[in-house]
Gaussian input, Z-matrix of N, CA and C with variables (Angstrom, degrees):
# hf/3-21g

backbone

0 1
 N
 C     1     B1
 C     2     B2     1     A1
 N     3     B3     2     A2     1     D1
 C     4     B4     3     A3     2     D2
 C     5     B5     4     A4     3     D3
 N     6     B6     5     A5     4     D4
 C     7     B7     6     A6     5     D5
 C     8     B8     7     A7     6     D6
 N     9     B9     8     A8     7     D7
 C    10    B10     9     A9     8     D8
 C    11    B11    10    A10     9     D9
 N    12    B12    11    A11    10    D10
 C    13    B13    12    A12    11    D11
 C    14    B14    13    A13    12    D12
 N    15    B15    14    A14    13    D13
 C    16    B16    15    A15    14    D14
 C    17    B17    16    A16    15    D15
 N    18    B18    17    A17    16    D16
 C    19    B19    18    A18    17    D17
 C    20    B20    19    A19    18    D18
 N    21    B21    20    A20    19    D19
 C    22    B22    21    A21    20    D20
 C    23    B23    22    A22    21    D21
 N    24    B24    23    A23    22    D22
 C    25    B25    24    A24    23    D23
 C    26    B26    25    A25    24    D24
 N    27    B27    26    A26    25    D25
 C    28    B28    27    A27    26    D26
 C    29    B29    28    A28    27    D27
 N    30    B30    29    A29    28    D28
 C    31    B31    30    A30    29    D29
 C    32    B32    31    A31    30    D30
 N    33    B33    32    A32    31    D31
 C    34    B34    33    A33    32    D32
 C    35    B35    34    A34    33    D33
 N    36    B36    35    A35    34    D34
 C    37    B37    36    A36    35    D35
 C    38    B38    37    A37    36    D36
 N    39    B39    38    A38    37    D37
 C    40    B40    39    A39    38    D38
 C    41    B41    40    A40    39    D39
 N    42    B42    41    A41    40    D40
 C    43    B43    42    A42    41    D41
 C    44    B44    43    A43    42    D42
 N    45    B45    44    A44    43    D43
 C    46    B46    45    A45    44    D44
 C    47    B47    46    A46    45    D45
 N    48    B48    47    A47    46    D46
 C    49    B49    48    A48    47    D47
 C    50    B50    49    A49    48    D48
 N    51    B51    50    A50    49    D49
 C    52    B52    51    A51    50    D50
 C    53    B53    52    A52    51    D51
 N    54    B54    53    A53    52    D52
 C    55    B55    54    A54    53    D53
 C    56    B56    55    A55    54    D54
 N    57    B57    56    A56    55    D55
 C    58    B58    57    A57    56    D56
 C    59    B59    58    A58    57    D57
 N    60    B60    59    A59    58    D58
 C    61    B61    60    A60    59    D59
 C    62    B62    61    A61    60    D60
 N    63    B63    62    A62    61    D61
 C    64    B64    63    A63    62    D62
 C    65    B65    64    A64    63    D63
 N    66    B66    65    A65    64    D64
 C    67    B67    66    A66    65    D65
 C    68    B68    67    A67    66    D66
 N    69    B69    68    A68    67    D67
 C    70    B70    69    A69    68    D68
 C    71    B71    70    A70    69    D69
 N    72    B72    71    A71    70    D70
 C    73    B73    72    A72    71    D71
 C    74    B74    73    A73    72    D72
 N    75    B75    74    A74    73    D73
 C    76    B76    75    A75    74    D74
 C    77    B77    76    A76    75    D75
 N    78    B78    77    A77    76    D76
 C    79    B79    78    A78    77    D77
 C    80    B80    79    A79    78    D78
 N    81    B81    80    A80    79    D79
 C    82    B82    81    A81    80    D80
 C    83    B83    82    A82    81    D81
 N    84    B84    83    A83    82    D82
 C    85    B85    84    A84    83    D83
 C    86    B86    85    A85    84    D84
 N    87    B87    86    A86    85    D85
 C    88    B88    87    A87    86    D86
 C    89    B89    88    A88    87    D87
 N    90    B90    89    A89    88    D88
 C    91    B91    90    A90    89    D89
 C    92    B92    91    A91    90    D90
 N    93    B93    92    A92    91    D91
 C    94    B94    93    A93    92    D92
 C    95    B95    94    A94    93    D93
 N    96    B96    95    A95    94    D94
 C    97    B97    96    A96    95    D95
 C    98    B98    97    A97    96    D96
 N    99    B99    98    A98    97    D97
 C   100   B100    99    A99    98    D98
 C   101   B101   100   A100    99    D99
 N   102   B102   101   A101   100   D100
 C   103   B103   102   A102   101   D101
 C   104   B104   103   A103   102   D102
 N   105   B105   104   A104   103   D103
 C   106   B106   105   A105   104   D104
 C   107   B107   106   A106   105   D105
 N   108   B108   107   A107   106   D106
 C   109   B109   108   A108   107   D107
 C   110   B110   109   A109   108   D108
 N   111   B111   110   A110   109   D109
 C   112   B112   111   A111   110   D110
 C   113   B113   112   A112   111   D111
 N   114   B114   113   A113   112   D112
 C   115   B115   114   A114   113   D113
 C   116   B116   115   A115   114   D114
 N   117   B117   116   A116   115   D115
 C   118   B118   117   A117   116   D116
 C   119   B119   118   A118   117   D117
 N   120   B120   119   A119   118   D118
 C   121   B121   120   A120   119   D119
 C   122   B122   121   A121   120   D120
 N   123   B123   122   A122   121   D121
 C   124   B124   123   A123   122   D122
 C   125   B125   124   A124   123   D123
 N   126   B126   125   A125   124   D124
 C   127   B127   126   A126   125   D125
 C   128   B128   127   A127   126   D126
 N   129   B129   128   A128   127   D127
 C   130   B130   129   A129   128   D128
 C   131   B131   130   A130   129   D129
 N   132   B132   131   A131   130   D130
 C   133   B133   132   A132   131   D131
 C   134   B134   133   A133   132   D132
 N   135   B135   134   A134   133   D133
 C   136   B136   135   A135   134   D134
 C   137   B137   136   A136   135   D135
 N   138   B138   137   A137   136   D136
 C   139   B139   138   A138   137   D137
 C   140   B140   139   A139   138   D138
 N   141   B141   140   A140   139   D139
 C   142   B142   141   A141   140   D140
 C   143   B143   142   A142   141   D141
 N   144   B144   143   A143   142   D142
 C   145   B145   144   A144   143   D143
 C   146   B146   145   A145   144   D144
 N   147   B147   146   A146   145   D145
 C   148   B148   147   A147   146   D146
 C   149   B149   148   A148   147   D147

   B1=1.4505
   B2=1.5234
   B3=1.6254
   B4=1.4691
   B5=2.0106
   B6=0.9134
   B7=1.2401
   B8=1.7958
   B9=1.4078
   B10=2.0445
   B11=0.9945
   B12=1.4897
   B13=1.9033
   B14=1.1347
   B15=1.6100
   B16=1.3675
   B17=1.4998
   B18=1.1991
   B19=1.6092
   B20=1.1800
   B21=1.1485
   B22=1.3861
   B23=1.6799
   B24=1.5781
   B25=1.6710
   B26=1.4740
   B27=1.6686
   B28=1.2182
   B29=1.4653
   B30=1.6086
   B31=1.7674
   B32=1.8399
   B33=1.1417
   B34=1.3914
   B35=1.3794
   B36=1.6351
   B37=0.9983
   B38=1.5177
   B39=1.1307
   B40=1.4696
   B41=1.2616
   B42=1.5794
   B43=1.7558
   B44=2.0193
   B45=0.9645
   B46=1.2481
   B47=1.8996
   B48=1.6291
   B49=1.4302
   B50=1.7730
   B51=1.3526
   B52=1.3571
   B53=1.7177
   B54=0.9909
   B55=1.7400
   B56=1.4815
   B57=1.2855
   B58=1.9316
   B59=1.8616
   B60=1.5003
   B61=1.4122
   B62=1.5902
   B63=1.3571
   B64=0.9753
   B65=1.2370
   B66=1.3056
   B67=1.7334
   B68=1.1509
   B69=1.5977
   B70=1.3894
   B71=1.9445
   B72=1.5619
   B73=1.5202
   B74=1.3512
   B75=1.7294
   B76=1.7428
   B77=1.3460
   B78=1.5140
   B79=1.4220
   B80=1.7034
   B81=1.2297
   B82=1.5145
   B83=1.6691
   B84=1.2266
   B85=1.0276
   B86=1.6749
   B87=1.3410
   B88=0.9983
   B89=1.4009
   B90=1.3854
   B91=1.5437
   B92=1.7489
   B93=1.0284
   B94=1.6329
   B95=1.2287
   B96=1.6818
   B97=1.7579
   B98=1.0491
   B99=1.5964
   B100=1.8622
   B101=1.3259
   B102=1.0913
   B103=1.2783
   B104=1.6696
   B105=1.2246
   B106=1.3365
   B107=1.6121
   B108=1.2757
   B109=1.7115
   B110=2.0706
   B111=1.1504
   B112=1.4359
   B113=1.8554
   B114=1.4229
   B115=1.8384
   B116=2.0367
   B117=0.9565
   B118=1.7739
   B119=1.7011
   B120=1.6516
   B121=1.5569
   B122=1.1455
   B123=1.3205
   B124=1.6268
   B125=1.7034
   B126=1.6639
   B127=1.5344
   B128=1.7481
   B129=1.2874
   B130=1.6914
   B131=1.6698
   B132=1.5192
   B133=1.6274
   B134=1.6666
   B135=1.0647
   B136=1.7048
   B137=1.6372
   B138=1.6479
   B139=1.8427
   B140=1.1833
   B141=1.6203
   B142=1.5616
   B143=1.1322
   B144=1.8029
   B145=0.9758
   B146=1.6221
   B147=1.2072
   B148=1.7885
   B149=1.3558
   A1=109.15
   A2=116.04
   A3=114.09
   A4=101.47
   A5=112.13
   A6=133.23
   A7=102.86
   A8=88.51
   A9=89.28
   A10=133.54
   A11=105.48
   A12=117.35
   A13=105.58
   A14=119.92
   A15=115.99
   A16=134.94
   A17=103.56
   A18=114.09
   A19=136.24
   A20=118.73
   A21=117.40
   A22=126.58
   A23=112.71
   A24=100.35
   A25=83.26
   A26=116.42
   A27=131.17
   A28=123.70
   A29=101.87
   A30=91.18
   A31=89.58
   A32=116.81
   A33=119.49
   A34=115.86
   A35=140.50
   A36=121.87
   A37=113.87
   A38=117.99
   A39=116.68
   A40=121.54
   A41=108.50
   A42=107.16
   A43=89.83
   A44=124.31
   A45=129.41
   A46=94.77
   A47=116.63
   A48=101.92
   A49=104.02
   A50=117.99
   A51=134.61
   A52=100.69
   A53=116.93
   A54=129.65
   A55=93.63
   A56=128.08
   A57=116.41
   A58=86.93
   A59=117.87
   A60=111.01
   A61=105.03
   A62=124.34
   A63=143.80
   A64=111.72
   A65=125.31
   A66=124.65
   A67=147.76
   A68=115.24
   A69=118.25
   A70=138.09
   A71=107.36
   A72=112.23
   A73=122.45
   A74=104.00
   A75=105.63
   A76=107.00
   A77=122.34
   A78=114.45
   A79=100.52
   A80=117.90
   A81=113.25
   A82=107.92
   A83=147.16
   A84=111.13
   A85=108.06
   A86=118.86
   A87=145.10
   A88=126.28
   A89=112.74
   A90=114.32
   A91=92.72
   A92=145.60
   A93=132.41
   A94=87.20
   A95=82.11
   A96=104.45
   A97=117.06
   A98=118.64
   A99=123.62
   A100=107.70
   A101=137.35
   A102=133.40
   A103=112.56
   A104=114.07
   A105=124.77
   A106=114.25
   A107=114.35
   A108=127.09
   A109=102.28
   A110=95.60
   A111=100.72
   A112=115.34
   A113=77.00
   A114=101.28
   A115=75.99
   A116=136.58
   A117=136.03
   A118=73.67
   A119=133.21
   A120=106.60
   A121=137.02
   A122=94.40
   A123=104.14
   A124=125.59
   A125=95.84
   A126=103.22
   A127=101.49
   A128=117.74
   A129=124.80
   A130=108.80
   A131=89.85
   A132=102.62
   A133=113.08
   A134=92.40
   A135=113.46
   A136=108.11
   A137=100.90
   A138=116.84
   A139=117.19
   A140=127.18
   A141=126.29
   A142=106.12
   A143=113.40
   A144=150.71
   A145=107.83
   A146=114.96
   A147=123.40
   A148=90.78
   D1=155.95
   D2=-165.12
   D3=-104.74
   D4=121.48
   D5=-166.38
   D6=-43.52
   D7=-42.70
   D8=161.63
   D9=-76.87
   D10=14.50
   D11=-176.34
   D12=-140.16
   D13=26.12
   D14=-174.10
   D15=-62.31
   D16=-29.35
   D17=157.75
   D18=-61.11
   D19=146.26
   D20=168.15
   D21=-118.83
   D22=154.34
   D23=-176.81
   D24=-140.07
   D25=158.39
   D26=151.57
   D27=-113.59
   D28=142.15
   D29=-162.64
   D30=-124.08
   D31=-170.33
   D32=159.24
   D33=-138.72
   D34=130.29
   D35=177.51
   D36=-123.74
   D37=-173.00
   D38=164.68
   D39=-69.98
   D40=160.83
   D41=-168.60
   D42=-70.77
   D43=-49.83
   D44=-173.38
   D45=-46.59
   D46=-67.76
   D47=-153.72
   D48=-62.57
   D49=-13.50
   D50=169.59
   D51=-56.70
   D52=-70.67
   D53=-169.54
   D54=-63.82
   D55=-5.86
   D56=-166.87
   D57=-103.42
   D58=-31.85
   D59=-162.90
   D60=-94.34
   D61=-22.19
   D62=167.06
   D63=-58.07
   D64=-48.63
   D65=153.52
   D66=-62.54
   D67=-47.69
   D68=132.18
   D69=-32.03
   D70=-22.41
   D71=162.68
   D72=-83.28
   D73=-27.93
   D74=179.46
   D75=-81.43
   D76=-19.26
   D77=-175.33
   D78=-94.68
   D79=22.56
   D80=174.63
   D81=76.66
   D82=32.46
   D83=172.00
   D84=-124.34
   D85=37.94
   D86=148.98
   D87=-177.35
   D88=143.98
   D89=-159.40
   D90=-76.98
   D91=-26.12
   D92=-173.63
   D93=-152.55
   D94=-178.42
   D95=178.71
   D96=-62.81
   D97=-57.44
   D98=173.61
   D99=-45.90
   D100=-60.22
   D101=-174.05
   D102=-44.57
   D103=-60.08
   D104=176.29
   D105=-52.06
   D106=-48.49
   D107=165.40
   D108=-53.67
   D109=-79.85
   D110=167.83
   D111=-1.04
   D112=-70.79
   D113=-148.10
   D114=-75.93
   D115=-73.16
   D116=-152.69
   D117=-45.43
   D118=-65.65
   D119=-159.38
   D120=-57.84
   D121=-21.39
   D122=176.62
   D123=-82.18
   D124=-12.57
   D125=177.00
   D126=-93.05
   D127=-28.00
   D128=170.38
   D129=-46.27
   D130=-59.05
   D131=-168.05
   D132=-60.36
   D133=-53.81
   D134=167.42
   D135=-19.04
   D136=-75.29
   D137=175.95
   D138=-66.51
   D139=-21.74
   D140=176.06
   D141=-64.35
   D142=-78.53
   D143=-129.09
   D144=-99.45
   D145=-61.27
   D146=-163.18
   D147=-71.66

């Protein structure tokens, strides 16, 4: 594990938002699930927060 990802969270989603992220990884636009979770929080936080 990467020392900047040391945490962990558990979420639950729908089988659908499951089947939407699951597609977005085969078409390349993120190598896994965390990454893809990762990257949507940081674009959330981005528009909330910054």
């Amino acid at each position: 594990m990467i020392a900047e990802y040391a945490e962990r969270i558990a979420l639950r989603l729908s089988k659908k938002q499951l089947q939407q992220i699951e597609q977005l990884i085969r078409e390349n636009k993120a190598k896994n699930r965390s990454e893809l979770v990762r990257q949507a929080l940081w674009e959330f936080l981005a528009k909330k927060v910054f």
